[in-house]
C-alpha positions in Angstrom: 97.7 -10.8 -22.8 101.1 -9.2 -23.6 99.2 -6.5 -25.6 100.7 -2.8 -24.1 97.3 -0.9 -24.8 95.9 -4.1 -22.2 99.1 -3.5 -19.7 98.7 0.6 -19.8 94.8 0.0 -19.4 95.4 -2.6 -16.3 97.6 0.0 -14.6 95.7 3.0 -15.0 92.7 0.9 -13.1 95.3 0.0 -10.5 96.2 3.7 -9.8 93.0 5.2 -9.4 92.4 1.8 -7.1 94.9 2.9 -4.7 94.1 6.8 -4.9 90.6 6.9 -4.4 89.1 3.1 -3.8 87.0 2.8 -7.3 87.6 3.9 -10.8 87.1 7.5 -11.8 84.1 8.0 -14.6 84.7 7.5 -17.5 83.1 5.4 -21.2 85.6 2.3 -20.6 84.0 1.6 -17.1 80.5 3.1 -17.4 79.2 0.3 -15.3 81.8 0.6 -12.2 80.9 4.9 -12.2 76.8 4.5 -12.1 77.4 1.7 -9.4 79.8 4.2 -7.5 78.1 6.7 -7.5 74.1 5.2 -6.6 76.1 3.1 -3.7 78.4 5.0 -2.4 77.4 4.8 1.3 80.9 6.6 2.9 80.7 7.5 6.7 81.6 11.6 6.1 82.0 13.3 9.7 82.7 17.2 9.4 84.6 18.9 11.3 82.9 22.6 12.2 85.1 25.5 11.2 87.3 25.1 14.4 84.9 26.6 16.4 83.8 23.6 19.0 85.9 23.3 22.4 88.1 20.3 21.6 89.5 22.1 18.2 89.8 25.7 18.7 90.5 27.9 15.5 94.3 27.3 13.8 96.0 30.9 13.5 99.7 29.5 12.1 102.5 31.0 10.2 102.4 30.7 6.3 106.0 30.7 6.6 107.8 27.5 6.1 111.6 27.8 7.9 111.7 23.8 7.2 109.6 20.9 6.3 110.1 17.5 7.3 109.7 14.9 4.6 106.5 12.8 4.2 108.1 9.8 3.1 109.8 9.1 5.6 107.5 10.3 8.5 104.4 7.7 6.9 102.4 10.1 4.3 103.0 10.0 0.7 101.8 12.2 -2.2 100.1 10.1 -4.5 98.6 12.5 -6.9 97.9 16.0 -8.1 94.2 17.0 -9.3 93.4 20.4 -11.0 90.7 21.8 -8.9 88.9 22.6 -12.5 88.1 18.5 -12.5 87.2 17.9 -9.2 84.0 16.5 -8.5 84.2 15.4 -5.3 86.8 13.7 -2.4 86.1 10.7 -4.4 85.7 11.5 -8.0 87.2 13.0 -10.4 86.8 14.1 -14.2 88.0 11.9 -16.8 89.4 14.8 -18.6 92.5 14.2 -16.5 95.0 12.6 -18.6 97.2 9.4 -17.2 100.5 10.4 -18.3 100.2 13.7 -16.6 98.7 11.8 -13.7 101.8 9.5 -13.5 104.1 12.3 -13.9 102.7 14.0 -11.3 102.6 10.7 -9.0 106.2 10.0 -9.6 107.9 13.9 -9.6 106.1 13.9 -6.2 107.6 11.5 -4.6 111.2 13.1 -5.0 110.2 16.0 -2.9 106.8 15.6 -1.6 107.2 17.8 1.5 108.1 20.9 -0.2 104.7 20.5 -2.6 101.9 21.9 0.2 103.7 25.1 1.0 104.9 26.4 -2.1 101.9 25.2 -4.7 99.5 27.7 -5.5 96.8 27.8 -3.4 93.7 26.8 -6.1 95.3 23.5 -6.3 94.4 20.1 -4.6 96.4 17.6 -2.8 96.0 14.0 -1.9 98.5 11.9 1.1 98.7 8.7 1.9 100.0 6.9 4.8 102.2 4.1 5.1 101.2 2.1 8.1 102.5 -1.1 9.5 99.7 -3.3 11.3 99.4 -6.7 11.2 97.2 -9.2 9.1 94.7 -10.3 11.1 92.3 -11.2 8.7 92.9 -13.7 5.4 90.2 -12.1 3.3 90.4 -8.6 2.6 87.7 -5.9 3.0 86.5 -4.2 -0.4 85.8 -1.5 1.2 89.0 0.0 2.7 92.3 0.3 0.6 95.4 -0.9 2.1 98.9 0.2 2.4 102.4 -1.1 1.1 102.8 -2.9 4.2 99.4 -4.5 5.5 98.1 -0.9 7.1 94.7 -0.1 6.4 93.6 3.5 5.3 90.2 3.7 6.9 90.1 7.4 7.5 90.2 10.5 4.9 91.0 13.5 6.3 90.2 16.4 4.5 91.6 19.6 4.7 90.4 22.5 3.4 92.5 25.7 3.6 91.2 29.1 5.1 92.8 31.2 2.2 92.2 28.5 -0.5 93.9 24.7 -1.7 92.8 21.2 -0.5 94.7 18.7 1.1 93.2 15.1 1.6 95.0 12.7 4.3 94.3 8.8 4.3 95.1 7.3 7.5 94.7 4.5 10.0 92.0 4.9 12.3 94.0 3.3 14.7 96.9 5.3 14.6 94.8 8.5 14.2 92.2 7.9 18.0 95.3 6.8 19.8 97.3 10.4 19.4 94.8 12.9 19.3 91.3 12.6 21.4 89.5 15.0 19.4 89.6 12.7 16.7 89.1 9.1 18.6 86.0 10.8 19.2 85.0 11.5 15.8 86.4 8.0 14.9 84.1 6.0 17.6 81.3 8.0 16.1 81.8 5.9 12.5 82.4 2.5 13.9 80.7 0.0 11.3 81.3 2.3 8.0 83.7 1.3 5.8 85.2 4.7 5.0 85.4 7.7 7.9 85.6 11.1 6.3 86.3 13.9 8.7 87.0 17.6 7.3 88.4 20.2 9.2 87.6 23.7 6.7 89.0 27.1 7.4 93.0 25.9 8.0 95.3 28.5 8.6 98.4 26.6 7.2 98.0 23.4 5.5 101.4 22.3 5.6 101.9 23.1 9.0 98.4 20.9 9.7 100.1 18.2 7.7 103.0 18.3 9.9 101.5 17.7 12.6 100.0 14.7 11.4 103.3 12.9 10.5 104.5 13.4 13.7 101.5 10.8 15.1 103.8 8.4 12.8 107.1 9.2 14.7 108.4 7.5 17.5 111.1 10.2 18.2 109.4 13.4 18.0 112.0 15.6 19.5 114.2 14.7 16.6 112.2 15.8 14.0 111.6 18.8 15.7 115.5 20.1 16.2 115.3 19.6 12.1 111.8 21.8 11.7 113.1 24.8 14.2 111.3 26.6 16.8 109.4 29.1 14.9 107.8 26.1 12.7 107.6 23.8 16.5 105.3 26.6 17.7 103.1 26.5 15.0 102.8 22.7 15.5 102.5 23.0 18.8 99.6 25.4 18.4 97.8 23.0 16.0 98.9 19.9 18.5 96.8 21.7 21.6 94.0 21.9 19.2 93.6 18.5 18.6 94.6 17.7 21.7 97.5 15.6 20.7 99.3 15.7 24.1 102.5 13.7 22.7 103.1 16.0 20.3 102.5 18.7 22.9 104.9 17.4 25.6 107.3 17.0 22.8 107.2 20.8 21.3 107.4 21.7 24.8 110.2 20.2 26.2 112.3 21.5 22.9 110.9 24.7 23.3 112.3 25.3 26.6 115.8 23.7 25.7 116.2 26.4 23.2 116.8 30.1 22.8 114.6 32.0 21.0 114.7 35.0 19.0 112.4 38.5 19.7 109.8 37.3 16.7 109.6 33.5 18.7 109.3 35.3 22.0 106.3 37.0 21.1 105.3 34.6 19.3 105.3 32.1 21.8 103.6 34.6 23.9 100.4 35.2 22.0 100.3 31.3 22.1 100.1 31.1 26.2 97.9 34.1 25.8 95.2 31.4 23.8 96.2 28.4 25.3 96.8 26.8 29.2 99.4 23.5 29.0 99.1 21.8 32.4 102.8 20.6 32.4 106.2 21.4 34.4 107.8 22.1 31.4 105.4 24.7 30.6 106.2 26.4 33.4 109.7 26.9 32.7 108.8 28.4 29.7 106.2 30.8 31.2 108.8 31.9 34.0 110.7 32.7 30.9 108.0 34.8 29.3 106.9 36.4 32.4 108.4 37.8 35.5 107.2 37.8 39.1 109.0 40.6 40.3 107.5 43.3 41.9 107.1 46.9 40.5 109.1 48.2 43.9 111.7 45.1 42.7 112.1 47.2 39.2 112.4 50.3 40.7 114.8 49.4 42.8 117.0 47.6 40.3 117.2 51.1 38.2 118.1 53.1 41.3 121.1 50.2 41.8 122.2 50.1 37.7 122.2 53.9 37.3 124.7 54.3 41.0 126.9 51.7 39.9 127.7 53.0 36.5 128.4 56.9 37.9 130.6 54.9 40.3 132.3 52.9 37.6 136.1 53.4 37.4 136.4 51.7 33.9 135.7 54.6 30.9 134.9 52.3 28.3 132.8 49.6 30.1 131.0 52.9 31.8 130.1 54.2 28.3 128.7 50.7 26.9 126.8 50.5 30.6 125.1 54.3 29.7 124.2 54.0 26.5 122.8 50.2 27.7 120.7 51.9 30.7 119.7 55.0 28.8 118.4 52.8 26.1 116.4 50.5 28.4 115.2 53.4 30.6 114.0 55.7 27.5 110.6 56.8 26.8 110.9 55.9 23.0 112.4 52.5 24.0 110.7 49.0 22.6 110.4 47.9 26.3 109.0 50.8 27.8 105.5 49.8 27.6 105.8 47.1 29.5 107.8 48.5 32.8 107.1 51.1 34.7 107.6 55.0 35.7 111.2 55.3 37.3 111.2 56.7 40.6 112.3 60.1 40.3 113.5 60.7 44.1 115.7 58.1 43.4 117.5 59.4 40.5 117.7 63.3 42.2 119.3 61.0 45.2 121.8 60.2 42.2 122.1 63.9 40.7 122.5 65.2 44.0 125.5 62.8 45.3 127.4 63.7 41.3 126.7 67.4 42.3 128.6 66.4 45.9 131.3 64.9 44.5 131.9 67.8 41.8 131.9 70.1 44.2 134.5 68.4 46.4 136.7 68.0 43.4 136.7 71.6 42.5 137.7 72.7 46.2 140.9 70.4 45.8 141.3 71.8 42.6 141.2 75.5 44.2 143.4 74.4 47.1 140.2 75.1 49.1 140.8 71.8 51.4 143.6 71.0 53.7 146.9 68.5 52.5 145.2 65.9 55.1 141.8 66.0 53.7 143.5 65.5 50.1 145.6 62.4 51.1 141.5 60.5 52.1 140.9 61.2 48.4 141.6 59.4 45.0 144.3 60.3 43.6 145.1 57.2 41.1 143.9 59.6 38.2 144.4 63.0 37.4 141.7 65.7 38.6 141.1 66.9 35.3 139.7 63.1 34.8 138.1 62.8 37.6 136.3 66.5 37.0 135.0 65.5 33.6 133.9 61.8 34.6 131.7 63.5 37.2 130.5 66.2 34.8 129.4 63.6 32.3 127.4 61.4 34.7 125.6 64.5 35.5 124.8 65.4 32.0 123.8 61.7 31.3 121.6 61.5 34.1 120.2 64.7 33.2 119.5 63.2 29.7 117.7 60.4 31.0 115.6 63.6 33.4 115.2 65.4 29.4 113.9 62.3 28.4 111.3 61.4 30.6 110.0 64.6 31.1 111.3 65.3 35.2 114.3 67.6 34.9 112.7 70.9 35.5 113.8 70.5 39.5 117.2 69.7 38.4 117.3 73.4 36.9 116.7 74.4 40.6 118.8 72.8 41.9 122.0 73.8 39.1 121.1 77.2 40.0 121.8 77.0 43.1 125.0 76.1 43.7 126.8 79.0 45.2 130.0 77.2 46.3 131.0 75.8 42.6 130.4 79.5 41.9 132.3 80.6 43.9 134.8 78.3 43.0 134.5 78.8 39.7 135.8 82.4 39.7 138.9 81.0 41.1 139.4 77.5 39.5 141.7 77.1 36.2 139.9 77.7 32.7 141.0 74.4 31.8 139.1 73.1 34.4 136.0 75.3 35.3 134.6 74.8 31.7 133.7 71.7 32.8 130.7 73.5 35.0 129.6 75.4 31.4 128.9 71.8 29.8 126.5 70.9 32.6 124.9 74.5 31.7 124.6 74.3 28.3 123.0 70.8 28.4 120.0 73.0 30.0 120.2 75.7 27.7 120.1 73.8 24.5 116.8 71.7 26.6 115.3 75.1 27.0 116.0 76.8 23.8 114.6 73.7 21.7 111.3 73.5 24.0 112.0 70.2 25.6 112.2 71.7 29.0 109.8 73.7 30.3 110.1 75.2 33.9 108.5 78.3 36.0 110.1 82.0 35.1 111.8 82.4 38.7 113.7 79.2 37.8 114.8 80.4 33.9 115.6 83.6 35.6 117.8 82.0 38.4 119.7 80.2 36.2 120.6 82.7 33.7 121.8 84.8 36.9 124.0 82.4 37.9 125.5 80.8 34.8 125.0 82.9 31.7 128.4 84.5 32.8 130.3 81.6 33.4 129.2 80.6 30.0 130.4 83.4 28.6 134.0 83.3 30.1 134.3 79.4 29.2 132.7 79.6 25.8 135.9 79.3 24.2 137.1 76.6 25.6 134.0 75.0 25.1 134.5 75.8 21.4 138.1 74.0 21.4 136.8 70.9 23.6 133.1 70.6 22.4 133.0 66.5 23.3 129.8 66.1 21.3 128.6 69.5 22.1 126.7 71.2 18.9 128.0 74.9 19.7 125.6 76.0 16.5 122.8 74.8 18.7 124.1 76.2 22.0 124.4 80.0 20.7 120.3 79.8 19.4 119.4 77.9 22.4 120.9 80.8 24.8 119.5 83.8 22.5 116.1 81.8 22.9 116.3 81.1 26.5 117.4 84.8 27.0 114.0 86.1 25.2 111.7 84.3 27.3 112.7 86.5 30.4 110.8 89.7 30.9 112.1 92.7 28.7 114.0 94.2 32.1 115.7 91.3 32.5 116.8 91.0 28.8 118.5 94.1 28.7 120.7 92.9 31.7 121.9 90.6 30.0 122.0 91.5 26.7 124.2 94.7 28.2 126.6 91.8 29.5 127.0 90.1 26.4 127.0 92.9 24.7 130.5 94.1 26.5 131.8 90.5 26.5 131.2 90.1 22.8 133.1 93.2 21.8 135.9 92.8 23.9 136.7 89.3 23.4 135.0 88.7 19.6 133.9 85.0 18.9 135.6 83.4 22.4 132.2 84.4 23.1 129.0 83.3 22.0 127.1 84.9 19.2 123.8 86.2 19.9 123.0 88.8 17.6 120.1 87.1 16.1 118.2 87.1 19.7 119.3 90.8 20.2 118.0 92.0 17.2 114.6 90.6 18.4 115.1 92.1 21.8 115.9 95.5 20.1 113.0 95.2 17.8 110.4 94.2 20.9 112.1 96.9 23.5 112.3 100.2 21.4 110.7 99.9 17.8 107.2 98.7 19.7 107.9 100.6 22.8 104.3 102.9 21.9 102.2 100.3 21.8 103.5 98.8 24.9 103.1 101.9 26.7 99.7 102.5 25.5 98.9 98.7 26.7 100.7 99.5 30.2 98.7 102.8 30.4 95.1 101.2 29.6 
């Protein structure tokens, strides 16, 4: 009786008694596998490939932020099989050797829910839960295997991953019908048998699957759930609609609301309301979060309103934060564009025009063009200089935006026709009347690089009216460039200059011409553009008049 080959041989029996109900095959027991195997009448109900109503097809993350731990949640890993020696659910090779069975049995228990995720995906699993329920009868049944505690493991659910691996659940029938109704139907279908087999094939994430399961076990879900995360909860919540586990979906819910998320969970979470309709107040919260109501005449509205108030704003550095926020938000290449729509572009000329007003009332106090009474009514916290270049750089950020989105060409119109800042301009300080040249070469450098494209009669009224201005402030432009690439604005003006008609060229080449040699590199340097004008007016001239004679 005390012989150790007896006591190893009695305990290998009792573990495959507890794992899988009988014996596995083998020449010790040859008796016990033929009798399995010819009797072996198991209820098995299958579970389509997710494709029925009540289960719809799992499409989790692989990724595992955190994973609860089975042992304490009801489930426990009881051993691993090399998918080389498995017969079936319920058999298994005798090639498998104890020690490496018992090995596996007991390193498993110190971390068994880290094992489904991060094994290979060719290998096999095997859970167990650990169910309380009461003894209510004093013989037992043969043909179910109980727990450590009196529950009964009735129900073996086997999972069967879509890229790969196996995972096999033994559960309480009980337990299992009363949390999810997609499987109390599957249950009341195999009332009688000793043994329900359900198996649900093509699983996105196993683990994720798995988790869901333990949760049936816990009375305090939400707790759990604040240790998973909410990129895991969504995945369970996902799985939890599919078998229609509405604790488990109340609970992922109401923590899902309670939470902030991040971009990747908002989307996310998204795609999920996209697949799925949760009839719940709390879901609601979360859609009004996901969605807005508004109104397309609501969004418009709101970017008329944010783009006055920051070329209003008095504050330099919260006004810079607020333009590049807006600018962002409002450009074409922006992440959010494609889901708002068109600005209205009266709205922002409204803007334009009102920076262009206010510019031009600046510059008449800076020419002593209005009357001491008239100055008192204005501001005169700051200096004008200030208040001149504040203006001058809400224009040229507004005309950004007007670059960006493809609408500026009316703003060239309406730049070049400004007689009264021209005017003014002739009699206004250099230190200040370079400010105009900024707005100028802002359209220059659009036109010379192709990203503005308007009729000739406006590229020809606008090099009229400011290509001399630009030439008398190009200096100062050169001393206070404030982001200005002054490389860039000499090849944008040659450019914009050569796209006039040859007539007009030579105006204003002649201009330059004298400017340039007068005042040397205070102005700008456009040799490169008048050597092409040179080359196209006089070298060519024959064959143009041969062209204008036919």
């Amino acid at each position: 009786m005390d012989d150790p080959a007896r006591r190893r041989h009695g305990s290998r029996r009792r573990s495959w008694c507890c794992t899988f109900n009988v014996p596995p095959s083998s020449p010790e027991n040859p008796y016990l596998s033929q009798h399995y195997r010819s009797n072996n009448s198991n209820c098995k109900t299958k579970l389509g490939p997710q494709k029925t109503d009540s289960l719809s097809k799992l499409t989790t993350s692989s990724s595992v932020p955190n994973s609860p731990q089975s042992s304490k949640s009801g489930l426990t890993l009881v051993g691993r099989i090399d998918p080389r020696r498995i017969l079936s659910p319920g058999r298994v090779s005798p090639l498998e050797h104890t020690d490496s069975l018992e090995e596996g049995r007991h390193s498993s228990h110190a971390a068994p829910s880290a094992a489904v995720d991060s094994i290979p995906r060719s290998r096999s699993r095997s859970f167990r839960a650990k169910i309380e329920s009461p003894d209510t009868h004093s013989g037992k049944d043969p043909g179910r295997v109980e727990g450590e505690r009196g529950g009964v493991y009735d129900v073996r659910l086997n999972l069967k991953g879509k890229h790969g691996g196996v995972l096999v659940l033994e559960l309480n029938s009980g337990v299992l019908a009363s949390n999810s109704e997609v499987f109390a139907g599957l249950v009341a279908g195999s009332l009688g048998r000793k043994m329900c087999r359900i198996e649900v094939p093509e699983v996105e994430n196993l683990g994720v699957f798995r988790e869901t399961i333990e949760l049936m076990f816990e009375e305090n879900i939400a707790k759990k759930l604040v240790k998973i995360g909410v990129y895991r909860a969504i995945d369970i919540l996902e799985v939890s609609a599919g078998i229609m586990f509405s604790r488990g979906v109340l609970s992922c819910l109401k923590y899902l609301e309670a939470v902030p998320w991040t971009e990747e969970e908002e989307e996310k979470l998204r795609s999920l309301f996209t697949r799925f309709k949760f009839d719940d107040a709390t879901s609601r919260d979360i859609f009004a979060r996901l969605y807005s109501q508004e109104s397309t005449d609501t969004h418009q509205n709101l970017a008329r309103h944010l783009v006055s108030s920051i070329t209003t704003c008095s504050d330099a550095n919260a006004r810079n934060e607020l333009k590049s926020l807006v600018k962002g938000l409002l450009s074409k290449s922006s992440v959010y564009e494609k889901e708002q729509p068109d600005v209205n572009k009266e709205d922002f000329y409204a803007v334009c025009q009102s920076c262009v007003s206010l510019l031009v009332n600046l510059f008449e106090e800076a020419s002593d063009a209005i009357t001491h009474e008239r100055r008192a009514e204005k501001e005169m916290g700051k200096p004008l200089i200030e208040r001149i270049s504040r203006q001058v750089d809400n224009i040229n950020w507004l005309l950004e935006i007007l670059l960006d989105r493809q609408i500026a060409e009316e703003f060239v119109d309406l730049w070049a026709h400004q007689g009264e800042l021209l005017k003014m301009h002739e009699r206004a300080s250099p230190m200040v009347r370079y400010e105009l040249s900024r707005v100028s070469a802002i359209i220059f450098i659009a036109m010379g690089t192709r990203k503005l494209h308007c009729r000739s009669e406006a590229r020809s009224g606008l090099l009229q009216s400011w290509f001399g201005p630009m030439l008398l402030d190009f200096g100062w432009l050169q001393r206070c460039r404030k982001g200005l690439d002054m490389k860039a604005l000499e090849e944008a003006m040659g450019q914009t200059l050569l796209t006039l008609p040859l007539k007009q060229q030579y105006v204003l080449f002649m201009e330059w011409f004298r400017c340039f040699s007068k005042h040397g590199t205070e102005c700008p340097n456009l040799s490169k553009a008048f050597q092409i004008w040179w080359r196209r007016s006089f070298l060519r001239g024959s064959e143009t008049y041969a062209i204008e004679s036919r």
